[in-house]
BAVEXPA-534903 format. One record per residue (C-alpha): x negated, y, z; residue in one letter. Coordinates in steps of 0.25 Angstrom, whole numbers, padded with zeros to 4 digits, always signed. Layout:
# residues N
XYZA;...
END
This chain:
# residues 327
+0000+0000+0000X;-0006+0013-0004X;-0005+0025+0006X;+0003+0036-0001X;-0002+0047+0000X;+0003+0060-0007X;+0001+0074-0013X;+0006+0085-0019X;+0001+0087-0033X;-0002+0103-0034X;+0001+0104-0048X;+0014+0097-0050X;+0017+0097-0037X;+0021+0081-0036X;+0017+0072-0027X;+0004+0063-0031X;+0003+0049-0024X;-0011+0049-0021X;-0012+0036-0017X;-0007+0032-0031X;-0020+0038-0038X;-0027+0034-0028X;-0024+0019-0029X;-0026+0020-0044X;-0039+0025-0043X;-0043+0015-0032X;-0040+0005-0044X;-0049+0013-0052X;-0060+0013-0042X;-0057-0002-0042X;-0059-0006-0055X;-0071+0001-0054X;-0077-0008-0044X;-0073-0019-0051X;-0079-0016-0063X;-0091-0013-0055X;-0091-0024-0050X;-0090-0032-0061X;-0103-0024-0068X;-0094-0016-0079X;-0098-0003-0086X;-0103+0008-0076X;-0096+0019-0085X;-0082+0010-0084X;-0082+0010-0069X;-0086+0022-0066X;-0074+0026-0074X;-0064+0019-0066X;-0072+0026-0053X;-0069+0041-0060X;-0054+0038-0066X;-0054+0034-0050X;-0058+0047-0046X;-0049+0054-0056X;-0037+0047-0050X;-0041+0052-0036X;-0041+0066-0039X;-0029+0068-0046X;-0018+0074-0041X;-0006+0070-0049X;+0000+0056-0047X;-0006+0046-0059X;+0008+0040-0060X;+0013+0053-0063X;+0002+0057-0073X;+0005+0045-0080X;+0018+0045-0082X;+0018+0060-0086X;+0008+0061-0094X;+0005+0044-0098X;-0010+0038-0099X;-0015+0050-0107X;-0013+0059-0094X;-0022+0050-0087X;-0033+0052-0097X;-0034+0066-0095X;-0039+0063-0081X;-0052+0065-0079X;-0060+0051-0080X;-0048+0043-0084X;-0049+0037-0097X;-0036+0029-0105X;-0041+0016-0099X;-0041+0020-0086X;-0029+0027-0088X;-0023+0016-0094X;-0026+0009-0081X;-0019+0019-0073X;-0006+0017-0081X;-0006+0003-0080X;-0008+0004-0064X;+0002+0015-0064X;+0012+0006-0072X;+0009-0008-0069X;+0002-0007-0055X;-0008-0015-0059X;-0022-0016-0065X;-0025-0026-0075X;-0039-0024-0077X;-0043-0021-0063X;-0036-0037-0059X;-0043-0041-0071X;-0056-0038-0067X;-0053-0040-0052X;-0047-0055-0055X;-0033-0052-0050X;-0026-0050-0063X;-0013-0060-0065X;-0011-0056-0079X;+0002-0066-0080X;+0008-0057-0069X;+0005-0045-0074X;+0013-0050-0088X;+0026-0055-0081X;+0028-0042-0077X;+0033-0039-0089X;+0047-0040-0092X;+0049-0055-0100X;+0035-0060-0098X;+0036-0071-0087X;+0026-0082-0081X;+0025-0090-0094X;+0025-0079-0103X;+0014-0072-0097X;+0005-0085-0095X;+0006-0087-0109X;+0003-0071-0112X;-0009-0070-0103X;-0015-0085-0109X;-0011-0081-0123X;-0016-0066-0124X;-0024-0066-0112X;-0017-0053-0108X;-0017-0049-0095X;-0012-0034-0095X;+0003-0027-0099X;-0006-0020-0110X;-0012-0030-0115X;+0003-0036-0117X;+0006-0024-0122X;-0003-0024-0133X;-0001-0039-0136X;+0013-0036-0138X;+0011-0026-0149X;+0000-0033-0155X;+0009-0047-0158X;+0002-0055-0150X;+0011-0057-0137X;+0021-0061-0148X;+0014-0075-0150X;+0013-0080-0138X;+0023-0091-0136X;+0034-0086-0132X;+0035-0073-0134X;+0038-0068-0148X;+0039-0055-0155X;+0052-0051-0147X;+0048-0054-0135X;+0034-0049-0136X;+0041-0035-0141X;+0049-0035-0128X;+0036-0038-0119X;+0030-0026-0127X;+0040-0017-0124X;+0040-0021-0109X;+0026-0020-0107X;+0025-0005-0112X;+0038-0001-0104X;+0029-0007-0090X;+0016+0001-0096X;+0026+0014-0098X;+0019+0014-0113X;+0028+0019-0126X;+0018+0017-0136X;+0006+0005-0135X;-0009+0012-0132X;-0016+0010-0146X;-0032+0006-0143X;-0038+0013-0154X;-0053+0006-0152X;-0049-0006-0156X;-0057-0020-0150X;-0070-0026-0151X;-0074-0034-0162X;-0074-0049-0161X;-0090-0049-0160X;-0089-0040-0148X;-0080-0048-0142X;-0087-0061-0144X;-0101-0053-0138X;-0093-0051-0124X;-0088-0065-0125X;-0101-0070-0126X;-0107-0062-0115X;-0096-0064-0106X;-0097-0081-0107X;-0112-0078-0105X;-0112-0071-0094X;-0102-0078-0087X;-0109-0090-0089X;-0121-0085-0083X;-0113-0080-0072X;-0118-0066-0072X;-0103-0059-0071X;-0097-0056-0061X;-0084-0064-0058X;-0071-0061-0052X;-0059-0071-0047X;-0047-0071-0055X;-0034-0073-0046X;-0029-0081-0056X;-0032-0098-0056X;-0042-0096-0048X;-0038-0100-0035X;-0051-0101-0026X;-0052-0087-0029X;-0065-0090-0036X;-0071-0078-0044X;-0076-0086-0057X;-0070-0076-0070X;-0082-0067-0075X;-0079-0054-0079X;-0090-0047-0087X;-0088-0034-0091X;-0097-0028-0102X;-0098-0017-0114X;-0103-0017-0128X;-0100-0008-0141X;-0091+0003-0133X;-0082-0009-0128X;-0081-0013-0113X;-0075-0029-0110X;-0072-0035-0099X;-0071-0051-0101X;-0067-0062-0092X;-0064-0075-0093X;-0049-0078-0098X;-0042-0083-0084X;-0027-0086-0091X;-0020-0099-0086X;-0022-0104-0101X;-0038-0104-0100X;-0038-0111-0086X;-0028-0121-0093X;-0039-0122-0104X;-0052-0120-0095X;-0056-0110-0106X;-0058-0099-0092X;-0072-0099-0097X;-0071-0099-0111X;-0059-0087-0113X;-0063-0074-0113X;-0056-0062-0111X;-0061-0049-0115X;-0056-0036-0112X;-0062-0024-0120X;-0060-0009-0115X;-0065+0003-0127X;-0069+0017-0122X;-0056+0020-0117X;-0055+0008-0108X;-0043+0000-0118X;-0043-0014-0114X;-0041-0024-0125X;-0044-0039-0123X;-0047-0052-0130X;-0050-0066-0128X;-0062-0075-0134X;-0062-0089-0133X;-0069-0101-0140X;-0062-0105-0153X;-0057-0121-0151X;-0054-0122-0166X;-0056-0119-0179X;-0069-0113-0187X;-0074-0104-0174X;-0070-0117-0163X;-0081-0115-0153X;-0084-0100-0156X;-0080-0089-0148X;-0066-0080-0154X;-0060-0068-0149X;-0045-0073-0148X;-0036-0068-0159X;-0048-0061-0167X;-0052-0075-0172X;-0054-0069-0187X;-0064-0058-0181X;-0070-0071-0173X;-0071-0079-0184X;-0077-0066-0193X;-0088-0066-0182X;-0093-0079-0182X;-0092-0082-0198X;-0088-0090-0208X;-0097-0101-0200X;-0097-0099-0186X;-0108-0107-0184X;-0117-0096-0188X;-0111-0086-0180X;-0114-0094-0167X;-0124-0085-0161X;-0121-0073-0169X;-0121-0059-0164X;-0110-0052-0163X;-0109-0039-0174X;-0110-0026-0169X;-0098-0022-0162X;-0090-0012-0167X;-0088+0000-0156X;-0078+0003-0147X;-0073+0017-0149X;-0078+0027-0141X;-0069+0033-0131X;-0059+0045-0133X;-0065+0058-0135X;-0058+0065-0123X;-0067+0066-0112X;-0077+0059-0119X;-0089+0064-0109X;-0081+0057-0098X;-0078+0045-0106X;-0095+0043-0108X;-0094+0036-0091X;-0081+0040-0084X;-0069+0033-0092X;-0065+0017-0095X;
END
């Protein structure tokens, strides 16, 4: 239970909770530790630690800012970048964090997706194992994109009235448009590699996913690394289907954030059949995969990934501050 604590704003003259933005920016500084902790980007968590600060001074209710002026209000803060506002919204709307449970091991993602209206137990299993979707936005942008439609059950009706439900719990009108893009399939496969390397040589540090696990033991590495203007974040698929399948070590799931901390994700696996069985594929980019290794893809067994394409650099607007404040 947070203490309330009020004031008077001396602008408008509303009353601020305090305690409110002071709770969001205690999650702030959190996330920070925990990328800290977890040895991710220096610029990325002091970001968290500023946007923190930000929140603390302001004198005007975040709820309120939100609401009034949307996500594009939050931006105009100092130190608050759209991902980090993004963030915000999602706490404000939702109550919850997805990639702050992610990162700390207590994310149920099957919960979070029953709380949908129309998406029950079963539903949201087959989701989570099928997509490996694990926040509403994400859902959200399978929905539009035709994928939530095939899986089994589902449909095109029904995956339009998920859609429609997901965007009325995010209060959105329109769908966010990421205008960077994704890595490349030889970027991609570059963190996988290094991910399954440095797990195996137990270099990462671990965390204890809530989920089927029990003993509590902390045994999902979490790896957090850069390369080409692209931030990921990578861990070990932990869906019911891949304990069913004992392929906990062998899925991967990557989440990739461009300058403006957008979050994307995707899943690379080995290939049990056809030309490329054996070879490592970015799930649902099997052409780009199969473009990468060849023809014959014998010969591209030790290839070096291509030079990556860059991710766009960030927005002009407050570029200065961009350089080592925002995520």
């Amino acid at each position: 239970m947070w203490f309330r604590q009020e004031q008077r704003d001396g602008k408008s003259g509303s009353i601020v909770d305090v305690s409110f933005n002071q709770k969001i920016a205690d999650l702030l500084r959190q996330m920070a530790d925990v990328l800290e902790q977890q040895q991710a980007n220096p610029y990325r968590i002091n970001a968290y630690r500023r946007g923190a600060e930000t929140l603390n001074g302001l004198e005007r209710d975040v709820r309120e800012l939100l609401q009034s002026e949307g996500t594009a209000g939050l931006m105009r803060l100092p130190f608050i970048g759209s991902g980090i506002a993004s963030s915000i919204s999602e706490l404000v709307t939702t109550g919850r964090w997805t990639q702050l449970e992610r990162l700390r091991g207590t994310l149920d993602p099957e919960h979070l997706l029953q709380t949908v209206p129309g998406i029950g137990p079963t539903l949201a299993r087959a989701i989570h194992d099928d997509l490996h979707v694990d926040t509403l936005e994400g859902l959200e942008i399978a929905a539009h994109d035709g994928r939530l439609a095939e899986v089994a059950g589902i449909g095109l009706r029904r995956a339009a009235a998920i859609r429609a439900s997901v965007a009325n719990l995010l209060g959105r009108r329109t769908l966010p448009v990421r205008k960077s893009g994704t890595p490349d399939v030889p970027t991609l496969l570059w963190v996988d590699r290094e991910y399954r390397t440095r797990a195996k040589s137990g270099k990462l540090r671990k965390i204890a996913p809530r989920r089927f696990n029990p003993g509590g033991e902390a045994w999902l590495p979490v790896l957090h690394i850069e390369r080409s203007g692209w931030h990921f974040t990578t861990l070990f698929s932990n869906t019911a289907r891949a304990h069913e399948l004992n392929m906990t070590a062998d899925w991967v799931v990557i989440y990739f954030y461009d300058g403006d901390d957008h979050e994307g994700q995707c899943t690379v696996v080995t290939e049990t059949r056809g030309p490329l069985q054996g070879r490592r594929v970015v799930r649902g980019r099997e052409a780009e995969s199969r473009r990468y290794y060849g023809n014959d893809p014998d010969l591209a067994a030790h290839a070096k990934p291509a030079k990556p394409a860059r991710a766009p650099k960030r927005s002009a607007r407050k570029k200065a501050a961009c350089r080592s404040t925002r995520s």
